[in-house]
N, C-alpha and C positions, 0 to 999 in steps of 0.2 A: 128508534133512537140509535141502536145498533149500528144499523144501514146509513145514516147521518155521520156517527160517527168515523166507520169506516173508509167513507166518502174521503173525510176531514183529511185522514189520514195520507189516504191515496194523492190529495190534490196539494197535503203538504210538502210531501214525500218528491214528486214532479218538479214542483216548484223548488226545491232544493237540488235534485237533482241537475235543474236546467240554468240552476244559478252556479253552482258547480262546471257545467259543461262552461256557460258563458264566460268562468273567468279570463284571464287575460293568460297566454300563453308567454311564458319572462326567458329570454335570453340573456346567458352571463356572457361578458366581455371582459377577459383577463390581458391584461398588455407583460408585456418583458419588462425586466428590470434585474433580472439575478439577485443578487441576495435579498434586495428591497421589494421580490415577491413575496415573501413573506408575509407580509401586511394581506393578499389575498386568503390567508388563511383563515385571516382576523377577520375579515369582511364577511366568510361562509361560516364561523362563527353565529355571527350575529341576521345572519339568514336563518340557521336552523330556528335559534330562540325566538325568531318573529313567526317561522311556521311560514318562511316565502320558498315554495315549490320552485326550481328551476326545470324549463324543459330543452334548453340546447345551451351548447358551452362551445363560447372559441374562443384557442387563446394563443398567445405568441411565447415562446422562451420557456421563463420559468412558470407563466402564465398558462403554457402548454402543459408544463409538468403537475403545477395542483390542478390545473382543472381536467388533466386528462386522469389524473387520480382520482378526482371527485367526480366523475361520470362514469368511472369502474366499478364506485359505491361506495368507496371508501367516506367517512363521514369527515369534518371538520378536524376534529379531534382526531382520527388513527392518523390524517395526511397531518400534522405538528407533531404526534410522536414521531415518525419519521423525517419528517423535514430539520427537525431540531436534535435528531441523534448525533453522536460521534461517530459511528458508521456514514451518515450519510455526508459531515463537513468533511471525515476523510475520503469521498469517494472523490475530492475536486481537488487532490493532489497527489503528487507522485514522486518517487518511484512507490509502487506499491506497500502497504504493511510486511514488515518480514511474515507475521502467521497466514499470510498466502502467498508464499514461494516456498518455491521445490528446495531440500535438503540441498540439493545439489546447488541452487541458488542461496541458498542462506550460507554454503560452504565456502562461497568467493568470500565473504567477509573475513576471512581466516587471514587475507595477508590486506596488506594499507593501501589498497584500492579505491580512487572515489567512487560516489554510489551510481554514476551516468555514464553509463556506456557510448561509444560513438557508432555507430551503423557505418562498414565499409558496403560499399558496393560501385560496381564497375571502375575500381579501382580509386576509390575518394572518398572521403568521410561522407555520412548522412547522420542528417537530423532526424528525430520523430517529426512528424503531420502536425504536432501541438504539444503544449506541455502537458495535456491532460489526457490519456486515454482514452477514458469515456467507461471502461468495462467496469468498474466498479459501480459506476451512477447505474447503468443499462443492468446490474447484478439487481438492485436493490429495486428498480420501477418491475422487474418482470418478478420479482415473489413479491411486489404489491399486488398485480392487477394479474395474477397466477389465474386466479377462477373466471377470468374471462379470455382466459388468453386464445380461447379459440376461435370468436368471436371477428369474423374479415372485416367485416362492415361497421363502422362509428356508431351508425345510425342503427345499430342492434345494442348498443352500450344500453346499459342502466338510463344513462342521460346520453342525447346523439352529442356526439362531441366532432370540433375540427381543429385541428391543428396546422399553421405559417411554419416555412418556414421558406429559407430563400435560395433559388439554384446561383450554388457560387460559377459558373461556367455563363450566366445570362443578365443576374441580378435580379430577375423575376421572382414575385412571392408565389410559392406555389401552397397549395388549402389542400392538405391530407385528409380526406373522407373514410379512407380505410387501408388495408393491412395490416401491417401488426402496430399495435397500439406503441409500446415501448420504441421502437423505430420512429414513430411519427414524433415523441415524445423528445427524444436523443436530436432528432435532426433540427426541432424547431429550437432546442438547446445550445446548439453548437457552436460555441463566440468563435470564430476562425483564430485561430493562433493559442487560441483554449483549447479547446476539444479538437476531435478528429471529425474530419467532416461526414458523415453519413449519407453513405449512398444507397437511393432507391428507386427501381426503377429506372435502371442506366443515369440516374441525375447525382449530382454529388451537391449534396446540402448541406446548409450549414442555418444558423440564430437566423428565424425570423425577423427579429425588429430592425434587421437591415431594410426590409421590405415593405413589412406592412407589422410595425410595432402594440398599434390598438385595433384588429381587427372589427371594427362595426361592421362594415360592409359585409365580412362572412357571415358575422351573428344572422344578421336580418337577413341575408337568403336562406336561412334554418326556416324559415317560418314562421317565427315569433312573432310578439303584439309588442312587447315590450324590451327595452336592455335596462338589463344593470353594469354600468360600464364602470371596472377598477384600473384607473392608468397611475401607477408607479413609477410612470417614467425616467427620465434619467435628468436632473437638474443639472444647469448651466452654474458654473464657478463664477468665482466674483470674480476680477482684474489683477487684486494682487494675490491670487492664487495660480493663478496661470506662469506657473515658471518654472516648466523644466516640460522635457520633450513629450514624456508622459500626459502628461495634466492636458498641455495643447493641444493634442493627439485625440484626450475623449472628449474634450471640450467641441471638438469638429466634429467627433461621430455624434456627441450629444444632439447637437444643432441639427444632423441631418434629420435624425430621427424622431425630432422632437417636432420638425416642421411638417414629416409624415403624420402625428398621432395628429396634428392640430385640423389635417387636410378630413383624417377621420373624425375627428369631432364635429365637424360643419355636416357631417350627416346623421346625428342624433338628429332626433321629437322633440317635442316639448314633454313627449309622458316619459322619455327615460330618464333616466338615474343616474346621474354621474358623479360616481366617488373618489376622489381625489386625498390619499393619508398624507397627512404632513410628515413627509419621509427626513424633511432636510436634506444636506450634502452628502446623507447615508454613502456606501459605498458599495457598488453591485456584487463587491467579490468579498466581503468582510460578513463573512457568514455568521460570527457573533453577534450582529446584530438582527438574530432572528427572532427571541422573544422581544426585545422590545417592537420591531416591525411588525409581528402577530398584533400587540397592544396598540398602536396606531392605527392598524385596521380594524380594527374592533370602533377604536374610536370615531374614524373618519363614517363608519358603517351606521353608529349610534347618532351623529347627528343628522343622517338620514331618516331616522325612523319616523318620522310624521308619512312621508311617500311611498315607504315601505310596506309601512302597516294598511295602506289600500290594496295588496295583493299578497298580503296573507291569508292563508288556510285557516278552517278552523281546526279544530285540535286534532279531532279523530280522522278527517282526511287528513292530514299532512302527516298524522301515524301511518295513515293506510301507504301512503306514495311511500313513507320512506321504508316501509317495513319492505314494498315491490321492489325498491332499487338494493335494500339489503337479500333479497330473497336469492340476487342473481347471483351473488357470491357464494350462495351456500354448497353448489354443486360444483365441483373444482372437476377439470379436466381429469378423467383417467388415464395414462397412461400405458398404453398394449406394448408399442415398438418401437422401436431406436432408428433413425435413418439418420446417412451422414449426406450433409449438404455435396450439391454438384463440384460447390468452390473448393470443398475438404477431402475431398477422394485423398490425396496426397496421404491424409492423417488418419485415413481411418482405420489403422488396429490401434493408434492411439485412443481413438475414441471410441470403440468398441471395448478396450480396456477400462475406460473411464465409467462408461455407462454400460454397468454390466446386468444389472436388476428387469424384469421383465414389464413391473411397476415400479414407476418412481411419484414419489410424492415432490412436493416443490423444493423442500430443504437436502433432500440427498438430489436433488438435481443439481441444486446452487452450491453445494459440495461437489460434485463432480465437476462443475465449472471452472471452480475455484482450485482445484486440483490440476486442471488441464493447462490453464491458463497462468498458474507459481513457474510452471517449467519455463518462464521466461521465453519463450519461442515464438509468441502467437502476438499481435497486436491487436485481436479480438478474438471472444470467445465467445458465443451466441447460439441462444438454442430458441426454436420458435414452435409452437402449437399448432398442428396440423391437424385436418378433418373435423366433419361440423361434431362430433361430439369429442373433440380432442383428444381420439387416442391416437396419435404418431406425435413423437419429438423428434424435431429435424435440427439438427446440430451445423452449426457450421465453427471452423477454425479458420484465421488471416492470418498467414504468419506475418511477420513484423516489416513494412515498405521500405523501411532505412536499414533492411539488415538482407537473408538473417546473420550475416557474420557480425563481430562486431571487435573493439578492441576496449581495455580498461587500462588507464593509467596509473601509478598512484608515489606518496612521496612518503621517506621517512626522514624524521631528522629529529635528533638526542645532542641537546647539549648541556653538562651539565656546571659551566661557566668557571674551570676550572682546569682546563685544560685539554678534558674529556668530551672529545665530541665525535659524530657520524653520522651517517647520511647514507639512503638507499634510496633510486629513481627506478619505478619497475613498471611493466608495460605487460598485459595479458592480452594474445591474440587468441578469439574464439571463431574455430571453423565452426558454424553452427547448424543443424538443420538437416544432417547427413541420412538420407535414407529413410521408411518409414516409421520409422521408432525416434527421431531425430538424435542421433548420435552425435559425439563430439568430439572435435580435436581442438584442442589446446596447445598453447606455447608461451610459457614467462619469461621472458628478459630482465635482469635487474644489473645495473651499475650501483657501485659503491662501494662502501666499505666488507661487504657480502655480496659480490657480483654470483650470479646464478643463469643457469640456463637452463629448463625446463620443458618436457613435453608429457600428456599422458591422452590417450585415447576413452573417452565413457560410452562403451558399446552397451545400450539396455538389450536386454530381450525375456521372453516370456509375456502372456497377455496381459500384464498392466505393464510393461516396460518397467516394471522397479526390480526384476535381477539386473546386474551388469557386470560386464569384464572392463577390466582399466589397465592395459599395458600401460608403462608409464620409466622416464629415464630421466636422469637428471644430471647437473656437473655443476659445485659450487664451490666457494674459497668460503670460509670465516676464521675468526682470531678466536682460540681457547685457551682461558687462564689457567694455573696449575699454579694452585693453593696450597699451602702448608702453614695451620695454627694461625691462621686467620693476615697472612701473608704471604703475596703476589711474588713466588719463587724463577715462574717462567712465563714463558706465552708461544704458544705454538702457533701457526699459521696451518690450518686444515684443508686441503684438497680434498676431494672428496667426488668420484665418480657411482651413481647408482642406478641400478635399471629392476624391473623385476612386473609381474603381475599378481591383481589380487581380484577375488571375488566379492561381491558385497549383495545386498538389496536396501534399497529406503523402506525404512519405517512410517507411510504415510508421509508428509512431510517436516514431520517433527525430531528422527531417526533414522541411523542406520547401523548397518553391521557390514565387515568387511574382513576379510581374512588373505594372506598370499603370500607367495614366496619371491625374495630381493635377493643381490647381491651387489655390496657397494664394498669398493677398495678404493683405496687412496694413500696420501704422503702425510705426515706433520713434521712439517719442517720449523725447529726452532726463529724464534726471532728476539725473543728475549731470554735468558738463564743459562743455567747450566746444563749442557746435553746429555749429561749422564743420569740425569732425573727422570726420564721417560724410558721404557723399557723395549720401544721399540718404533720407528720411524714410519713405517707400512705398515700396513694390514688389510686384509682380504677377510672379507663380514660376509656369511653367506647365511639365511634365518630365514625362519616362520613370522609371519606377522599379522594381530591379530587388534581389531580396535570396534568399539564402542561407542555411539557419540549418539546424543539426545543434545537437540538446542529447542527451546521455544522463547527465544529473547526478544523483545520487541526490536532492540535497538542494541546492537552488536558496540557501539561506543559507548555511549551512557545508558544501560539497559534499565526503562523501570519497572518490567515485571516479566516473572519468567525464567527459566533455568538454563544453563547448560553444561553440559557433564561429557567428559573423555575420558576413558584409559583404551589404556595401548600396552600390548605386548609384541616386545621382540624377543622371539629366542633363535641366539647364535648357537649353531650344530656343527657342532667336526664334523659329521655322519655328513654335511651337506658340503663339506668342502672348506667350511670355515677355521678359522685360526687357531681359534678356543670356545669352548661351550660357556655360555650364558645365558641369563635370564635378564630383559629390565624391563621393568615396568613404572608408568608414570601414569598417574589420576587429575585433571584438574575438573573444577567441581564451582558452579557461581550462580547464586541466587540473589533475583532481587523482587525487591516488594515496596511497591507505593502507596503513599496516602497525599493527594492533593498534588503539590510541586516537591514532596521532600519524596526523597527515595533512600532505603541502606539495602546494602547488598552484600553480602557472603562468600568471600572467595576462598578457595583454598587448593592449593596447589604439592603434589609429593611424587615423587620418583626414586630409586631405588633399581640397583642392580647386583644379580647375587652369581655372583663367581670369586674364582681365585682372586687373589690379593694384589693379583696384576692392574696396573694403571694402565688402559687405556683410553686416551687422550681424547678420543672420538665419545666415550661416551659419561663423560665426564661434566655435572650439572652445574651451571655457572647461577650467581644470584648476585644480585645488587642493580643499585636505579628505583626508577620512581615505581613505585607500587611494587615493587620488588625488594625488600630493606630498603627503603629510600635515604635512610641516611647516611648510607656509604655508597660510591661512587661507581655505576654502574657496572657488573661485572667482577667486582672485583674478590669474589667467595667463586669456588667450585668444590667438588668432591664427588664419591661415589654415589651420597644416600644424600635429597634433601626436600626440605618437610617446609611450608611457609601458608600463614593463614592470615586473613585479612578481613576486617569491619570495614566496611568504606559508608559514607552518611554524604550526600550531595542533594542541592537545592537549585532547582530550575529558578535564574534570579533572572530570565530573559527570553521571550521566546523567537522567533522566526518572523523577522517583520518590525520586532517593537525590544529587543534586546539590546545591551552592547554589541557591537558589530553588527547590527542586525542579523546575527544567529541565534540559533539557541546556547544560552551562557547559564554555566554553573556556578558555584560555588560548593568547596568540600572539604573534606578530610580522609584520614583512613590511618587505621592503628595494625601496625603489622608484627606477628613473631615468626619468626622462622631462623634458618640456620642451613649448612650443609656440612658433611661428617663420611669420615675415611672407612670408617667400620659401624655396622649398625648398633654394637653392644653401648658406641657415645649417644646416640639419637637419647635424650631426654630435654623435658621442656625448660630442666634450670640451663641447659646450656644453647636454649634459644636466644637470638638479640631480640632486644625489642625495639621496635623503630614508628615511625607515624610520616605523614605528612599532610600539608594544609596545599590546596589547588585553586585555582581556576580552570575550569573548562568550557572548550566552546567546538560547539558540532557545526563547522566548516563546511565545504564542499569537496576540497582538498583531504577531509577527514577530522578526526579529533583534535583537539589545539588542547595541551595545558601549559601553564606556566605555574608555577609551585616551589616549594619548600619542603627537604627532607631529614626528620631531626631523629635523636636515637639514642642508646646508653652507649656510650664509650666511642663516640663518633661526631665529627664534625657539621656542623648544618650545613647543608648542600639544595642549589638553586638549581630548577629546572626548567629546560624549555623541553616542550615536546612534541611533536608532530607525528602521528602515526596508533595503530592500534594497540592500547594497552590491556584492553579484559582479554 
């Protein structure tokens, strides 16, 4: 009986086994779509729940992107946490997040520059290749698919994966078998005038579904028995939607591409599968609609399942496959050694700065990336996995094709409908890229009411290039009031020549410190009061100077999380040639903190200068204007010592795309006390004003916009328009 039974076993055991071998080999067919990929997510969803094995994946665009995720091993579910993050809708616009740029970049915000640089070269403006980068998307695919990244060949994947995409030099669809997976990923992605085109192998690529949009034909020379084909295609607009240049423009690419997937669809079986989610007029670029797109592919998947469930696994194999495709993940690349690409010789003690560790794991790799890449220099920043067991990282850096010089323009303008108005036009040229540390020269022009001329040299050196020396000079005119008992007695007009060097290092990209020696002399020549109220016309300032400065704001106009803090000291030394010894020092200090669209944020602002009782006019603090006492008239408080704190409370009523103006639009307020005072023994809070104001604000391109109301104790309501940087 034994012997029978054992038989039983062995012939059921076969029989299982051969029923197993015989099933049907299923190839996935993912088509492009951009946002309204999405729904592929939903569709591999309800694959896993059925227990239907895939064994090769081709797919086009974003098509590319989940399914070359989901042949890395990643499951249904990790590729929707990522796909549906805030990191990842932020990787599809630009300029980049301020929390990855260089101190030195977040520093240009300092004066009312827009946020888009122009690329000079050969003497002419240049544009970026696209409006999108790409390095953000290409950060986030390589610490997805990190533990296979050594991996040359598709067909050693988890799942053999291929990836369209199409040579913009030919029009040809070219099918990526291998290389680096993220590459193949990035080029099949690449909507030309979106992204930057990717080149491999001498070809410059760009978004397969130019090409071949529902690749079946690649599927089925995988080898497969079977597709499951998901086309999201791109739906044709009704008639009276087609009206504006835009609209008719996709409405043509639609057609093209929609008459390619139809050409692929005439080469489906009768055994395959084809899932179609009722996407509607969804929108490829409208990334918010990515849970509901997951839910429509879910659905569309669902009422497949009578066809589905004939090549389903049973339980314990479909644990067995997915446990093999998770297994490949487990061992992540080691890495031994750091090598700098052929293309980056130029950069490499930047990059040997950058990646200093002898192992890196994936997140202090994707921090050095993000490091190298803040310093605004580079138009790509790429690192790839070398040798079969991944221990070399081969780095490459591009610096920027439209530059690297570049210029920034920017506009100020205060009116506060009263009489009181100005205006500043200023212009930054950046020599950029100088040498192998990429050094800079700099030069600001400004006309206006504050015309300026400006240059400073940022020489790095040391192995991470974060010491530097900054020669730097300058030559500016402004207007200083001179106050007495809370009335406008004079008004000097200030000349003002200054040159000097200082030493500094960034604090990672969040801080720095700086120290140096100046010497600025200049005129104040009266233009309104009496001349004998000022104590002296010249002066020659000759000082130590020393400053402090932490920023981590997201958003340098309307900040909603994040801090940043200054002080600064200047001390004036007869010992150094100067006029008179003094000390001044000034702190400002701003925090903000969000919940949903409402944001408050914390400012507070003091300066203070300790010498004789001598007035001098140069260093003399002015206050008044909007967020400034707003309910008096800009400027029109100075003194020695002055102290000013601020509550501000603003609500995003708009955002970028679907706002007033189509910017992003505020609304707010802000409750302010401060004051300024000749001697510090007056400095108390009963003899603060107290003042508020109510805004609008809208983040431009041009810069901040408010228009507003300034109200107060013992002072007039005053309107404001505003143009230019207020935090």
């Amino acid at each position: 009986m034994l012997k029978v039974a054992f038989l039983a076993i062995l012939l059921l055991g076969s029989a299982a086994v051969t029923a197993a071998d015989s099933a049907p080999r299923v190839g996935l067919v993912l088509s492009g779509g951009g946002a309204r990929g999405a729904a592929h997510i939903g569709v591999l969803k309800v694959l896993e729940e059925q227990r239907v094995p895939i064994h090769a994946i081709a797919g086009t665009s974003m098509g590319a992107v989940v399914g070359g995720l989901y042949a890395s091993g990643l499951s249904a579910t990790e590729i929707a946490a990522l796909i549906d993050s805030d990191e990842w809708r932020a990787a599809f616009t630009e300029p980049a997040p301020r929390d990855r740029l260089s101190f030195r970049r977040k520093s240009e915000d300092q004066n009312f520059l827009v946020k888009f640089p122009l690329g000079i070269k050969s003497g002419s403006f240049r544009l970026p290749k696209a409006l999108v980068s790409g390095q953000r998307v290409s950060q986030a695919l390589r610490r997805a698919t990190f533990p296979v990244a050594a991996r040359a060949q598709f067909d050693q994947l988890p799942i053999p994966f291929r990836a369209v995409a199409t040579d913009l030099e030919t029009g040809d669809a070219v099918v990526l078998s291998g290389g680096d997976l993220v590459d193949a990923m990035r080029a099949s992605l690449a909507a030309p005038g979106v992204f930057a085109p990717v080149e491999i192998d001498g070809r410059l690529l760009v978004d397969g579904g130019l090409a071949n949009n529902l690749p079946v034909d690649v599927a089925q020379a995988m080898g497969v028995d079977l597709l499951i084909v998901v086309d999201v295609g791109f739906p044709l607009r009704k008639r009276d939607t087609l009206d504006s240049v835009t609209t008719i423009s996709n409405q043509m690419l639609s057609i093209l591409i929609r008459r390619g997937s139809d050409v692929q669809r005439s080469h489906l079986r009768a055994s395959d599968i084809l899932i179609s989610p009722n996407l509607g007029e969804a929108s490829s670029f409208d990334f918010a609609i990515i849970p509901q797109a997951t839910q429509l592919g879910e659905a569309a998947a669902r009422a497949a399942l009578s066809r589905l469930s004939a090549v389903a696994w049973s339980t314990d194999r479909y644990a067995e496959w997915r446990a093999a495709r998770a297994a490949a993940r487990q061992q992540s690349p080691q890495i031994e050694s750091v090598r700098v690409a052929e293309s980056a010789v130029r950069y490499a003690r930047l990059i040997a700065g950058s990646f200093t560790a002898a192992t890196l794991d994936v997140n202090r790799i994707d921090a050095a990336v993000t490091t190298l890449f803040g310093r605004g220099n580079f138009e790509s920043v790429e690192y790839r996995v070398r040798g079969e067991a991944g221990e070399a990282l081969e780095v490459a850096a591009r610096r920027n094709s439209w530059g690297p010089n570049y210029v920034r323009f920017g506009l100020s303008l205060q009116d506060d409908f009263n009489g009181n108005s100005n205006y500043n036009a200023a212009a930054r040229f950046v020599l950029a890229d100088i040498g192998p540390l990429a050094a800079e020269w700099v030069w600001d022009a400004q006309v206006g009411v504050e015309p300026r001329l400006a240059t400073e040299a940022h020489i790095p050196f040391g192995d991470e290039a974060r010491w530097f020396w900054m020669p730097q000079a300058s030559f500016e005119l402004r207007n200083v009031p001179l106050v007495r008992n809370g009335e406008r007695i004079a008004e000097y007009r200030l000349r003002t020549s200054e040159y000097g060097v200082d030493l500094g290092r960034e604090l990672a990209n969040w801080g720095e410190v700086r120290a140096g020696v100046r010497r600025e002399t200049g005129r104040a020549r009266l233009r309104l009061g009496d001349p004998s109220l000022a104590s002296s016309d010249e002066f020659d300032i000759r000082e130590f100077f020393g400053r402090v400065s932490i920023d981590t704001l997201d958003n340098r106009h309307f900040p909603r999380r994040g801090q940043y803090f200054v002080t600064e000291w200047r001390g004036e030394r007869e010992s150094l040639g100067s006029d008179r010894n003094a000390d001044i020092v000034t702190i400002d200090w701003l925090s903000a903190r969000s919940r949903g669209r409402d944001t408050v944020a914390l400012w507070t602002s003091l300066g203070t200068q300790i010498d004789s009782a001598e007035d001098n006019v140069r260093s003399l603090f002015p206050l008044g204007g909007f967020l400034n006492l707003s309910g008096i008239a800009p400027e029109t408080l100075s003194g020695r010592h002055f102290a000013i704190a601020r509550a501000l409370y603003y609500r995003q009523i708009g955002r970028g795309g679907e706002g007033f103006l189509n910017v992003p639009a505020y609304a707010g307020l802000s409750l302010e006390v401060g004051n300024v005072w000749d001697d510090r023994s007056d400095i108390s809070f009963g003899s603060s004003l107290k003042q508020g104001s109510l805004f609008f604000g809208f983040d431009t391109l041009l810069g901040p916009v408010y228009i507003g109301t300034g109200f107060g104790e013992d002072s007039e309501s005053n309107f404001y328009l505003f143009l230019g940087r207020t935090f």
